[in-house]
C-alpha beads as a LAMMPS data file, in Angstrom:
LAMMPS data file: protein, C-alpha beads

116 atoms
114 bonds

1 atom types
1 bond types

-500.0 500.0 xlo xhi
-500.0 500.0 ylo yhi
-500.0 500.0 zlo zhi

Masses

1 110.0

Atoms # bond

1 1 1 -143.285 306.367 78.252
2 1 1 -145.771 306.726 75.800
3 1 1 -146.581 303.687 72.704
4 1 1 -146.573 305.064 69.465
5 1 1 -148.407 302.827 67.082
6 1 1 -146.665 300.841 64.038
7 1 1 -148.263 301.576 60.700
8 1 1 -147.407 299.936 57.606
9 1 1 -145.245 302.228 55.548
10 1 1 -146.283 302.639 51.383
11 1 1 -143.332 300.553 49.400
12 1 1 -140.571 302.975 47.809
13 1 1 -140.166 303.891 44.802
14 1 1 -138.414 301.603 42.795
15 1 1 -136.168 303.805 40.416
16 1 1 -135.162 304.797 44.311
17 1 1 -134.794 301.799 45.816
18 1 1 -132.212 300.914 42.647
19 1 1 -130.586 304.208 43.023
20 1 1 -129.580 303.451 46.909
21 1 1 -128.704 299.727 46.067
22 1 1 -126.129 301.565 43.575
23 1 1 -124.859 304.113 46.091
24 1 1 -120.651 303.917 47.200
25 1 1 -122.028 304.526 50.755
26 1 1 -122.768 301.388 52.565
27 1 1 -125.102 302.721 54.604
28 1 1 -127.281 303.290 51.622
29 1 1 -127.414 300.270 50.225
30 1 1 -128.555 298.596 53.738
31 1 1 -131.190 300.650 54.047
32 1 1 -132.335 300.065 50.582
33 1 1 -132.114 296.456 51.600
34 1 1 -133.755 296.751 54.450
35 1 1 -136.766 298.967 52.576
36 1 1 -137.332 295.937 50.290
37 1 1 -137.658 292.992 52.703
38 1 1 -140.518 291.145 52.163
39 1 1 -141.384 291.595 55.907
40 1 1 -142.126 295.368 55.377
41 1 1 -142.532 295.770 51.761
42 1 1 -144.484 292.773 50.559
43 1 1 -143.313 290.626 47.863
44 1 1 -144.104 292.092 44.874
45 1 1 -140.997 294.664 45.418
46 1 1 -139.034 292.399 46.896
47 1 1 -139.675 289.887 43.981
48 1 1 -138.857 292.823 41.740
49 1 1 -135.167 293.071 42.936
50 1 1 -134.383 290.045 43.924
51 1 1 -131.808 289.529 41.683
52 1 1 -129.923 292.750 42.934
53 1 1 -130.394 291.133 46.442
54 1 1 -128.556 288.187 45.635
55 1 1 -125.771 290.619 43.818
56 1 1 -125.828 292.421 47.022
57 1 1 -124.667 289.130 49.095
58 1 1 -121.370 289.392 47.954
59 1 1 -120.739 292.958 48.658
60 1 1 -117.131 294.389 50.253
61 1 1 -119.053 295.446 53.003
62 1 1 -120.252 292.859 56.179
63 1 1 -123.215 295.063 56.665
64 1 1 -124.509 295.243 53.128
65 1 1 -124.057 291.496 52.821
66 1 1 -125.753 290.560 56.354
67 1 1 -128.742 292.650 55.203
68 1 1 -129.069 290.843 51.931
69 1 1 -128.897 287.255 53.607
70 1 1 -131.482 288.739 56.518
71 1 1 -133.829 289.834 53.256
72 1 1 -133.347 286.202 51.870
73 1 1 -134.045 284.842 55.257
74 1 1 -137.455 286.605 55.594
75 1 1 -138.539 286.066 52.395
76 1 1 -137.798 281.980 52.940
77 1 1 -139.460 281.853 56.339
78 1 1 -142.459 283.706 54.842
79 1 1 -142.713 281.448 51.963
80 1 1 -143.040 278.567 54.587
81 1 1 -145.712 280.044 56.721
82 1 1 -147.758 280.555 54.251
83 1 1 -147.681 277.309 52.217
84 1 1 -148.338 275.749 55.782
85 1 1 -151.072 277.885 55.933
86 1 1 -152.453 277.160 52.187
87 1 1 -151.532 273.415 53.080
88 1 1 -153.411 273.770 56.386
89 1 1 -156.672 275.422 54.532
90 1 1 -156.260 272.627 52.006
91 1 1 -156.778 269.656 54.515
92 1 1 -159.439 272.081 56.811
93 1 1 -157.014 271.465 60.298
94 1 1 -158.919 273.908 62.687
95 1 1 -155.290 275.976 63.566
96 1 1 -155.172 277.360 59.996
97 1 1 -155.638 280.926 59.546
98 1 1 -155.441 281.727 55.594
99 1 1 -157.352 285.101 56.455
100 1 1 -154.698 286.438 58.345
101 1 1 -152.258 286.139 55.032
102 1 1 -154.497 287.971 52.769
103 1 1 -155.737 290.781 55.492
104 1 1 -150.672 291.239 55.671
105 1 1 -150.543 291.005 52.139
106 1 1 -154.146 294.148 51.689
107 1 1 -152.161 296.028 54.649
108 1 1 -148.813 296.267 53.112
109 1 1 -150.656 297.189 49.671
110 1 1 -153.096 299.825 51.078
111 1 1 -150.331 300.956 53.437
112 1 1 -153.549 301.177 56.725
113 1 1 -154.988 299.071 58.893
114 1 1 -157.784 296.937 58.353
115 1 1 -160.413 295.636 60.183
116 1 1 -160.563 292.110 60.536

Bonds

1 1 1 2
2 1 2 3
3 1 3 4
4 1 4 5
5 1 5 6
6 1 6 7
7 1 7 8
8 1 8 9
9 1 9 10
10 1 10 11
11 1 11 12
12 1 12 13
13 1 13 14
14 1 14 15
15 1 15 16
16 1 16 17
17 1 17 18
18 1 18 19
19 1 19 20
20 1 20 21
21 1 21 22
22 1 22 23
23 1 23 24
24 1 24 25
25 1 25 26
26 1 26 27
27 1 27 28
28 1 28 29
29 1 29 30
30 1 30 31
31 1 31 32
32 1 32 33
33 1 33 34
34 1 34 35
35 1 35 36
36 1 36 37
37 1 37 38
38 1 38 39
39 1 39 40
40 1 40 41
41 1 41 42
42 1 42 43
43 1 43 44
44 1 44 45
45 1 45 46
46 1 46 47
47 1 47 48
48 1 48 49
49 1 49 50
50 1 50 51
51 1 51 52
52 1 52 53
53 1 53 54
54 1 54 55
55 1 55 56
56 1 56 57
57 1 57 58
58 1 58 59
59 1 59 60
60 1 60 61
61 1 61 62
62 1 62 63
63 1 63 64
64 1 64 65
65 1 65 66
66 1 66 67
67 1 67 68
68 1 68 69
69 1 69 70
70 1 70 71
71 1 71 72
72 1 72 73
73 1 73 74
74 1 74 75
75 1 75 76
76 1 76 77
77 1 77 78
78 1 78 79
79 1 79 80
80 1 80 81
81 1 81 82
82 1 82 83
83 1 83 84
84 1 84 85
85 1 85 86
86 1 86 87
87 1 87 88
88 1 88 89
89 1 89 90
90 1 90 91
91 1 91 92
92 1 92 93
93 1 93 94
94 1 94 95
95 1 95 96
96 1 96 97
97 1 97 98
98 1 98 99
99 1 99 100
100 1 100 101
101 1 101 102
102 1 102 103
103 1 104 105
104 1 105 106
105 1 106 107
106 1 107 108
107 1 108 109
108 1 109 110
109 1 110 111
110 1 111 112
111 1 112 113
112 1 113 114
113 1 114 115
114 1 115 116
């Protein structure tokens, strides 16, 4: 079985992404949730709508609402790692790798992969 190799994927279009968070299918509005997660977006889009993403937790539907709290989760857990690693850079512990958040953070922006 053959690998096929993960890229990053370019961030959507916000007047998009708001369209699908909007949508009366469900469906929709999970994958619009799932297009903004800080894990594949980046923050600056997820940032953007984070208000609708709270909105979104209380939605009729389980699914839309278990996407929401899964964007929230990321977004948290991400925050932590990297004020560990800005906290580990700070006191020079030899385990820190700042580098590898700004080399995520050029890759979701530029959309390719970067040398290190």
């Amino acid at each position: 079985m053959a690998r096929t190799r993960r890229r990053c994927q370019r961030a959507p279009d916000p007047g998009a992404v708001l369209a699908r968070l909007g949508s009366p299918d469900p469906q929709d509005r999970v994958r619009a949730l799932h297009g903004i997660c800080p894990c594949a977006a980046g923050f600056p889009l997820y940032e953007r709508f984070r208000g609708e993403v709270q909105r979104r937790q209380k939605d009729p539907d389980p699914r839309v609402r278990a996407a929401a709290l899964h964007v929230e989760r990321d977004a948290c857990e991400i925050e932590t790692i990297e004020a560990g690693l800005d906290r580990a850079a700070e006191q020079g512990w030899r385990y820190s790798d700042s580098g590898w958040v700004r080399r995520k953070r050029l890759r979701q922006g530029t959309g390719q992969w970067l040398s290190a």
